[in-house]
Every structure is written in structure tokens, then in C-alpha cells.
C-alpha positions in Angstrom: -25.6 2.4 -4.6 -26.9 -0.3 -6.7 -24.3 -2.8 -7.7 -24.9 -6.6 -8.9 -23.0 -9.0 -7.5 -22.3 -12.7 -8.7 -23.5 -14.2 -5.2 -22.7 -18.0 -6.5 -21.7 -19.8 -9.6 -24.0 -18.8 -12.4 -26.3 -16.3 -9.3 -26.8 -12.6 -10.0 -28.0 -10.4 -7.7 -29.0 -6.9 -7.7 -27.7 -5.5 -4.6 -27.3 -2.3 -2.2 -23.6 -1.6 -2.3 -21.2 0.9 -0.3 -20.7 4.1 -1.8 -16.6 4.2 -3.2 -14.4 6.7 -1.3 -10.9 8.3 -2.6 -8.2 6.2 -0.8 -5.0 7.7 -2.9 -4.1 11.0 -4.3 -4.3 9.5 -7.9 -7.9 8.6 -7.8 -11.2 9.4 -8.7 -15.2 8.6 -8.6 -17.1 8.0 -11.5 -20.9 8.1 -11.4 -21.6 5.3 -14.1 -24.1 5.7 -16.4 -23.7 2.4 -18.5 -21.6 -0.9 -18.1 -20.5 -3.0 -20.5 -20.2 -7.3 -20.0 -17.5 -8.7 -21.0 -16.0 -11.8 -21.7 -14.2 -11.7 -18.0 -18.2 -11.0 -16.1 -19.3 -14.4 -18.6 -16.3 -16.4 -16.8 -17.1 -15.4 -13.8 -20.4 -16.1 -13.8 -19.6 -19.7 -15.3 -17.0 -20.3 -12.5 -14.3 -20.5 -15.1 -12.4 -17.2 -14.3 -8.9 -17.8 -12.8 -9.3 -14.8 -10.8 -12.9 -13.5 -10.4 -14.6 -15.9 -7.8 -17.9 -14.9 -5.8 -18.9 -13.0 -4.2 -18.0 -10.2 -6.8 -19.7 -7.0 -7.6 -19.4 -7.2 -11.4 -18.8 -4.5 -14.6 -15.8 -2.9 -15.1 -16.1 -1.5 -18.7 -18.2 2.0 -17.9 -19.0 5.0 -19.1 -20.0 8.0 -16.7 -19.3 11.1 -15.0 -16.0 12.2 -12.5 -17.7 13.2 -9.2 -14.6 13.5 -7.6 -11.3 13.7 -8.0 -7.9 13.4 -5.6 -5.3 15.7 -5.2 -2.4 14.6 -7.7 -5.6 14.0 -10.6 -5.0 17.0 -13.0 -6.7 15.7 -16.5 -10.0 14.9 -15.4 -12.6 17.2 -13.5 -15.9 17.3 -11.8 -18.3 16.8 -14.4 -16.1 15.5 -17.0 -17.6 12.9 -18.8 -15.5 9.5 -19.4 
């Protein structure tokens, strides 16, 4: 998958990135469609987050569709759109 990645201290990169697997019961894969920057993606990419230090794939506000779900997941489906 395609994924960009803050490779250095103000460096983007648009890289190839592992495809997520279901580790936990209470998890699930969502196919993203969009992704939103945020204030946290503009730290990082400034070097003033506390937490977020490169390498870092970045984007955490999305919108997309469940591909998958694990077992104990009972609200979302397959095809549901989040």
C-alpha cells in the first residue's frame, strides 16, 4: 500500500508500505479513501512533536471502508463505510 512517511525533519516521502494485518479480536481494516492533516502531522513534520519522531508513516484522521473485521467487532461490517 501507499503510505507517506516523514523520512526526516521537514522530508515527506511517498512510500510502499506493508499491508495492516488483524492482531486482536477487537480490531479491524479500513481501506482509506481520504486523510485528513492535522495539527499533530504539521509538528511532526517541524520536529516539534513530543511523540511523533521519524521515521513515521503519517495520517490518522480517515475516512474509508471496513475490509475486515476481528472476531469480538460486532458494530462494524465488511463494507461499512466509516
Amino acid at each position: 500500500m501507499k503510505a507517506v512517511c516523514l523520512q526526516d525533519i521537514g522530508k515527506l516521502e511517498l512510500v510502499e508500505a506493508e499491508m495492516p494485518t488483524i492482531n486482536g479480536p477487537d480490531e479491524m481494516i479500513i481501506k482509506t479513501d481520504y486523510v485528513g492533516v492535522c495539527g499533530s502531522e504539521i509538528h511532526a513534520f517541524h520536529g516539534t512533536h513530543p511523540y511523533r519522531k521519524p521515521p513515521a508513516i503519517l495520517g490518522h484522521e480517515t475516512l474509508g471502508t471496513v475490509v475486515e473485521v476481528g472476531s469480538a467487532v460486532t458494530q462494524f461490517a465488511p463494507g461499512d463505510r466509516v
